[in-house]
C-alpha positions as CSV (number, residue, x, y, z in Angstrom):
1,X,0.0,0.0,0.0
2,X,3.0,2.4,0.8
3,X,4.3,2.1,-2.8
4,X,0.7,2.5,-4.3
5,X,0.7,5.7,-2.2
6,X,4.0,7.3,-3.6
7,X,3.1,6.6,-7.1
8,X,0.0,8.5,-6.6
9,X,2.5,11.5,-4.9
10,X,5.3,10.4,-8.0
11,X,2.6,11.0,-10.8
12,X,1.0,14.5,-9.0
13,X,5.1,15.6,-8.6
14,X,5.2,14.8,-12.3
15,X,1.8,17.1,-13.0
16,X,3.0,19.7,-11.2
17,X,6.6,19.7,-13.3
18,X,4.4,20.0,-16.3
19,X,3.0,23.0,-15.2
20,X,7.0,24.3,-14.5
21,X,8.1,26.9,-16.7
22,X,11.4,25.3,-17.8
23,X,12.7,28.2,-20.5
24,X,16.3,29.6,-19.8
25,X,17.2,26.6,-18.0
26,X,20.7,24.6,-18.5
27,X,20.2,20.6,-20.1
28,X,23.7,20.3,-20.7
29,X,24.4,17.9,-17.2
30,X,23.5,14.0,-17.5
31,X,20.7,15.2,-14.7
32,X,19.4,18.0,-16.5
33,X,19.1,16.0,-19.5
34,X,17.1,13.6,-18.1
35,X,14.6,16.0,-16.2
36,X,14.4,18.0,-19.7
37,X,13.2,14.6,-21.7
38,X,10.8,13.9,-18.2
39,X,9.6,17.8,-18.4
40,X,8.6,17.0,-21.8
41,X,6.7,13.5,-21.2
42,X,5.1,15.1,-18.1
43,X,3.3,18.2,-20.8
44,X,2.0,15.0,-22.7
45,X,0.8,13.4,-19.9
46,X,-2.5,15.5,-19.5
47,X,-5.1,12.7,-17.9
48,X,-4.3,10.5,-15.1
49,X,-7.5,8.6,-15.2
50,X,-5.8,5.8,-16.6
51,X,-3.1,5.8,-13.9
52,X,-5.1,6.4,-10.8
53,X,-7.9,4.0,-12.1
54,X,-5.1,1.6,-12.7
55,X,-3.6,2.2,-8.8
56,X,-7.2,1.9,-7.4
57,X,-7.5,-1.9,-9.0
58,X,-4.0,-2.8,-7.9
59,X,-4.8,-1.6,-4.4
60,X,-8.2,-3.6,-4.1
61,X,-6.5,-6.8,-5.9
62,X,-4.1,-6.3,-3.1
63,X,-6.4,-6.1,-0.2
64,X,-8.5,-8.9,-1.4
65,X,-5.2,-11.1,-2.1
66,X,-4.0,-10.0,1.5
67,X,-7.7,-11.0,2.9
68,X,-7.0,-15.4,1.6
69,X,-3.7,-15.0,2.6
70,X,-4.8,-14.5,6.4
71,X,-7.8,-17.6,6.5
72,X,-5.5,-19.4,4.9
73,X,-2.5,-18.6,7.6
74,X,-5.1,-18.9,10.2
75,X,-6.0,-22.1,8.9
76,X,-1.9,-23.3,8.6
77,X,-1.5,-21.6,12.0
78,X,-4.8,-23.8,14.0
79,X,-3.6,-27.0,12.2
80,X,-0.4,-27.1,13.9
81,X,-2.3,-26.3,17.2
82,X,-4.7,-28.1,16.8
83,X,-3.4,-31.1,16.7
84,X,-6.5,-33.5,16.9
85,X,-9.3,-33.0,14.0
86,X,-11.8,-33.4,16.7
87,X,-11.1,-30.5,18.6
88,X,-11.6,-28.0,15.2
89,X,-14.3,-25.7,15.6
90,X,-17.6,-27.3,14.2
91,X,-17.7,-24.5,11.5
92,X,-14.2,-25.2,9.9
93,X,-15.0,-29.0,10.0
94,X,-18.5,-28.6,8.0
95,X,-16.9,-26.2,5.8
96,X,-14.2,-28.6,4.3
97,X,-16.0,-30.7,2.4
98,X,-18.2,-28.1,0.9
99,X,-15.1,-25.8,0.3
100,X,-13.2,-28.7,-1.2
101,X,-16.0,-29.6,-3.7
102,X,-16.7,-26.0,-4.7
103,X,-12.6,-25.9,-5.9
104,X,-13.0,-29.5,-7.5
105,X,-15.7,-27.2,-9.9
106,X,-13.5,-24.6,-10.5
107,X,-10.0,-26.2,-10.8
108,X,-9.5,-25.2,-14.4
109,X,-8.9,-21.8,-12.8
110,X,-5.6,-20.5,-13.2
111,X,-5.3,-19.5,-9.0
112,X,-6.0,-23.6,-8.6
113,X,-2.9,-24.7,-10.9
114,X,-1.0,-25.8,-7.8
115,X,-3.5,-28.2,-6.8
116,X,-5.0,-31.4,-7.7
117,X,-8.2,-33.5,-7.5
118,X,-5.9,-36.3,-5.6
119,X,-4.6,-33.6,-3.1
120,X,-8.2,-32.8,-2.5
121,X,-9.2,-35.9,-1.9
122,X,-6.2,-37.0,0.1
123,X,-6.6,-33.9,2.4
124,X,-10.2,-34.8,2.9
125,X,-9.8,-38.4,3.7
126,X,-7.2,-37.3,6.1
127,X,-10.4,-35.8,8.3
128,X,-12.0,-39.2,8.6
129,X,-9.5,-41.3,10.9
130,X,-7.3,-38.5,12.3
131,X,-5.1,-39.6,14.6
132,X,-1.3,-38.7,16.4
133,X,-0.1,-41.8,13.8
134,X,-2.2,-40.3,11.2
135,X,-2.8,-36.3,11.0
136,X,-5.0,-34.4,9.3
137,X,-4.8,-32.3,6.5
138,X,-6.9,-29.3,5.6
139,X,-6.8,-27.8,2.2
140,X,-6.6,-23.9,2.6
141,X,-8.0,-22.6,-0.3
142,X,-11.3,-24.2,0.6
143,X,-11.7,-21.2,3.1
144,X,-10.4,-18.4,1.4
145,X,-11.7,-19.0,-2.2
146,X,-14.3,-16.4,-2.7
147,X,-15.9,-15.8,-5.8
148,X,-17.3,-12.4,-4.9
149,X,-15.3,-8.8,-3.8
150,X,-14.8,-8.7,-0.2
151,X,-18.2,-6.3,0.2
152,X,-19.2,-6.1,4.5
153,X,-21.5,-8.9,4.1
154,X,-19.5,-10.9,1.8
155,X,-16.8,-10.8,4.9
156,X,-18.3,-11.2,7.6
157,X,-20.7,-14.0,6.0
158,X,-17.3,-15.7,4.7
159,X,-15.3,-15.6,8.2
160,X,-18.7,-16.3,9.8
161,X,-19.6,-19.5,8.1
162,X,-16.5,-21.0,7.2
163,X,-14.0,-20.2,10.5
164,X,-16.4,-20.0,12.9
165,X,-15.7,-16.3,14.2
166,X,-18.8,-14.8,15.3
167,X,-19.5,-10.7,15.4
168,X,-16.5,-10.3,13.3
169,X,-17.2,-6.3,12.9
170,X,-18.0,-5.7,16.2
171,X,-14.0,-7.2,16.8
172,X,-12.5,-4.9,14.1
173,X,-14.3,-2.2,15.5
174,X,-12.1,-1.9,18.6
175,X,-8.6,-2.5,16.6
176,X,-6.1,0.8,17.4
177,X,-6.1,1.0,13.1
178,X,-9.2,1.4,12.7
179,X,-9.9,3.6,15.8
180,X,-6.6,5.6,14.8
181,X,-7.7,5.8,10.8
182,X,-11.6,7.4,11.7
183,X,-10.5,8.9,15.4
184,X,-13.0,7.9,17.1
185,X,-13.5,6.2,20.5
186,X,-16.6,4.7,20.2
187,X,-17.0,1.1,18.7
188,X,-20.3,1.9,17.3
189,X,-19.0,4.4,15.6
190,X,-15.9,2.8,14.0
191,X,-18.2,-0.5,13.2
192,X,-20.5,1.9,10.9
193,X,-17.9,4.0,9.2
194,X,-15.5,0.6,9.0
195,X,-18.6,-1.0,6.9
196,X,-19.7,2.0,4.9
197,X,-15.9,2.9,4.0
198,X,-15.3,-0.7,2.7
199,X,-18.7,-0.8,0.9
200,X,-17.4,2.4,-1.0
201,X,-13.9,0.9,-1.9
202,X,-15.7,-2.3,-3.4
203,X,-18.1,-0.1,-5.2
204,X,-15.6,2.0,-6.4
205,X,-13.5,-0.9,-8.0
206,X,-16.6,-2.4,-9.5
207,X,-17.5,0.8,-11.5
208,X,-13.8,1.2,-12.9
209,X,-14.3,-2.1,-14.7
210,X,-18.0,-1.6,-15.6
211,X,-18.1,2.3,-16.2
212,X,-21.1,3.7,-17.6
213,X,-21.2,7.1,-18.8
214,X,-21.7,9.1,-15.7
215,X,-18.2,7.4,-14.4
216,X,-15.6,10.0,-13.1
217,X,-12.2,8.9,-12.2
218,X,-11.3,8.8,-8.9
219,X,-8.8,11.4,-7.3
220,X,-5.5,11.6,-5.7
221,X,-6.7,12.6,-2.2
222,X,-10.0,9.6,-2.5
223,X,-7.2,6.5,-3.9
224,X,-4.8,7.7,-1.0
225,X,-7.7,7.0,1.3
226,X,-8.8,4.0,0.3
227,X,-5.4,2.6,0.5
228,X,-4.6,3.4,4.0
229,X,-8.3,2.4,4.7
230,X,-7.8,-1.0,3.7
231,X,-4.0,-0.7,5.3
232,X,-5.7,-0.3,8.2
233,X,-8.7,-3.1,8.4
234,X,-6.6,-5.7,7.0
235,X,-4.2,-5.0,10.1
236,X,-7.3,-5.0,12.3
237,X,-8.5,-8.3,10.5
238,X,-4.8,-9.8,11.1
239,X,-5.1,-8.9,15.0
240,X,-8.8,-10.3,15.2
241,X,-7.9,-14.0,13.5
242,X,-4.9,-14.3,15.8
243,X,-6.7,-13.7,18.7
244,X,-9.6,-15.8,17.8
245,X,-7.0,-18.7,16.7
246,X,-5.3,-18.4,20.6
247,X,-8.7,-18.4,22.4
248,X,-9.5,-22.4,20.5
């Protein structure tokens, strides 16, 4: 997110050179050669919709990629504590089968290349006869493969069903990032502007890709945001999931 944020400052520096009245100034230097062919680029480069719309998707592919990548170390993380299949919460040992089976449909996708029906199905007979001799296996993906953006619902409904960690926002409410990022004290308050801020980013993302003709590009100061926003909650969502994974 930090590099997404100086690009954003990079391409405003590089807006404001263009605007730089450059006449009676010395190119003859390797440097001043170089700023002279950049002074010229930055005159052509007149729209930054492209580039900003561009740094919003990467930032939301990000955050979503950054959202599997906790379950599934919170999943890693509880199966080497959890040493004993039985003592799983019952949500995340329902969920397996059903997550397993939903991959097994989509494994001609190109984020499923690294596994295989056998793995699958090795990983899910593991769960049957668990045992010190013979441990069990969970395959990760089957909790953090989401079809949908990460939208409030979509979250909470995802962490909900498949981990079994109840009143997820009313947790993420009381995180110092998130309490820090809107600066205020009262969880209510930091539950209803954490959902509405998140509900934004997703809709923002969606009508980059699928812009009718009323779309405006977004800003400098409203992709900065967003990307310390989702800093922030994805920090908050790391503290939550290890807490929840040392209280089982």
């Amino acid at each position: 997110m930090d590099q997404a944020i100086a690009l954003v400052a990079l391409i405003g520096a590089t807006r404001n050179l263009a605007q730089t009245q450059t006449s009676g100034q010395q190119w003859r230097s390797p440097a001043g050669k170089i700023l002279r062919n950049l002074h010229r680029l930055s005159i052509d480069f007149t729209s930054t919709h492209l580039a900003y719309d561009g740094i919003y998707l990467v930032i939301c592919a990000h955050f979503e990629l950054t959202v599997r990548q906790l379950i599934e170390q919170f999943v890693e993380e509880l199966m080497a504590s959890l040493t004993s299949f039985h003592h799983l919460p019952s949500a995340i040992k329902d969920w397996h089968p059903t997550g397993c089976a939903q991959i097994m449909m989509k494994m001609n996708q190109e984020s499923f290349g690294h596994l295989t029906p056998d793995a699958l199905i090795a990983n899910l007979a593991s769960c049957l006869n668990a045992s010190a001799a013979k441990p069990y296996k969970l395959t990760t993906e089957a909790y953090s493969f989401n079809e949908h953006n990460f939208r409030p619902s979509i979250l909470e409904e995802q962490i909900s069903k498949r981990l079994g960690l109840s009143k997820v926002w009313q947790k993420l409410s009381r995180q110092p990032s998130l309490t820090t990022f809107f600066k205020a004290t009262r969880s209510e308050t930091v539950e209803n502007l954490s959902r509405k801020r998140l509900e934004d980013c997703m809709l923002r993302r969606n009508q980059i890709i699928h812009r009718g003709r009323t779309y405006y590009t977004a800003g400098e100061t409203e992709v900065i945001d967003c990307a310390k926003f989702l800093c922030a909650f994805t920090e908050s969502l790391a503290n939550v999931l290890v807490k929840y994974r040392d209280s089982l």
